[in-house]
PATOR-559972 format. One line per 2 residues: their letters; for each residue x, y, z of C-alpha. Coordinates in Angstrom, 1 decimal, always signed. Each point is the difference from the previous one (the first is absolute). Example, Ala and Ser with C-alpha at 12.3 -4.5 7.8 and 13.67 -1.06 7.14 Angstrom:
2
AS> +12.3/-4.5/+7.8 | +1.4/+3.4/-0.7
//
This chain:
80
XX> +24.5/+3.1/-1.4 | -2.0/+0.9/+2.8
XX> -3.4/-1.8/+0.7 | -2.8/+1.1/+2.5
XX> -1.9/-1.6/+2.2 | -1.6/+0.1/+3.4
XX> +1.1/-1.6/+3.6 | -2.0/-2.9/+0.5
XX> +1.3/-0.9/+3.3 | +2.9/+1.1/+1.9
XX> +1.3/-1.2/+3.6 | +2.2/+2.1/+2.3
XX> +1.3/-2.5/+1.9 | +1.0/-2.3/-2.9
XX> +1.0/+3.3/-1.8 | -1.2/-1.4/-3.0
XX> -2.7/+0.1/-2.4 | -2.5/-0.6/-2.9
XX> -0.3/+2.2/-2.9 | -3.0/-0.6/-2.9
XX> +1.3/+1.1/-3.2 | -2.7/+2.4/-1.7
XX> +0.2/-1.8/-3.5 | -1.0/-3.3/+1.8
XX> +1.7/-3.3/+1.1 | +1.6/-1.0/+3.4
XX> +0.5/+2.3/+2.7 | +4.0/+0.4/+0.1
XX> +1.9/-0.1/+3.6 | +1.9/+2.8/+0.9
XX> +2.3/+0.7/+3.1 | -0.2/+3.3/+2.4
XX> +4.1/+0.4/-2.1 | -2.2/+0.5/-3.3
XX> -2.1/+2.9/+1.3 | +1.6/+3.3/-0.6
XX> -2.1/+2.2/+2.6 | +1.2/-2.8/+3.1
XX> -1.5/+2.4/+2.7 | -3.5/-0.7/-0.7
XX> -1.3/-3.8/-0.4 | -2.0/-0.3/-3.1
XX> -3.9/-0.3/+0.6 | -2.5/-2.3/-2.1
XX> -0.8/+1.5/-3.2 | +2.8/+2.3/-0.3
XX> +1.4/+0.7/-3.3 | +3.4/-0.4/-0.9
XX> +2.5/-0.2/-2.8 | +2.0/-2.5/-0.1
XX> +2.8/-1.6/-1.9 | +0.5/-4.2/-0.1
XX> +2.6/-2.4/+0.4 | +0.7/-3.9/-0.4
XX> +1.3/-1.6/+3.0 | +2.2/-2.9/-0.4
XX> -2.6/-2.6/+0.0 | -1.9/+1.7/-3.1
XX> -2.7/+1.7/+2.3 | -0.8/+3.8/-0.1
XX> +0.4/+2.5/+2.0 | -0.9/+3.5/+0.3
XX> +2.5/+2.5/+1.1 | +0.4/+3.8/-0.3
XX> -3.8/+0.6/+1.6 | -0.3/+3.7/+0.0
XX> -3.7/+1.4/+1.2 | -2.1/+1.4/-2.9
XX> -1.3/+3.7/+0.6 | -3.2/+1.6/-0.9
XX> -3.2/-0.7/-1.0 | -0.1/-3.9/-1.7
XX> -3.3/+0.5/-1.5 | +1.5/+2.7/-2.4
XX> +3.1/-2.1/-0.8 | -2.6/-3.1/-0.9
XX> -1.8/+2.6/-2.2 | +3.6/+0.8/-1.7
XX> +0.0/-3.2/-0.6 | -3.5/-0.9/-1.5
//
């Protein structure tokens, strides 16, 4: 099921990042492998898609990011 959320941090160098989930709790760690659009480094409050995993310790992860088009004003009205 795909969540949403929006990049809370993100480092090139590391090629790894933060994501807040939209529906609150802990931002989720991701890796550069997880974003679907690679050529572009995600940007701070970006939104994005993304599905979750459980690494082998019990931890999540998010994975599948994929860049959220469009307006998000009107999606939050949807939404209301």
């Amino acid at each position: 099921m795909t969540q949403y959320g929006k990049i809370h941090s993100y480092d090139a160098t590391k090629g790894a990042g933060m994501i807040k989930p939209e529906k609150g709790g802990d931002a989720l760690p991701f890796a550069k492998a997880d974003l679907q659009q690679q050529a572009q480094a995600p940007q701070a409050e970006q939104r994005f898609g993304y599905d979750t995993k459980q690494d082998n310790g019990g931890k999540a992860h998010a994975i599948n990011l994929q860049m959220e088009q469009g307006d998000d004003d009107s999606s939050a009205k949807q939404q209301s």
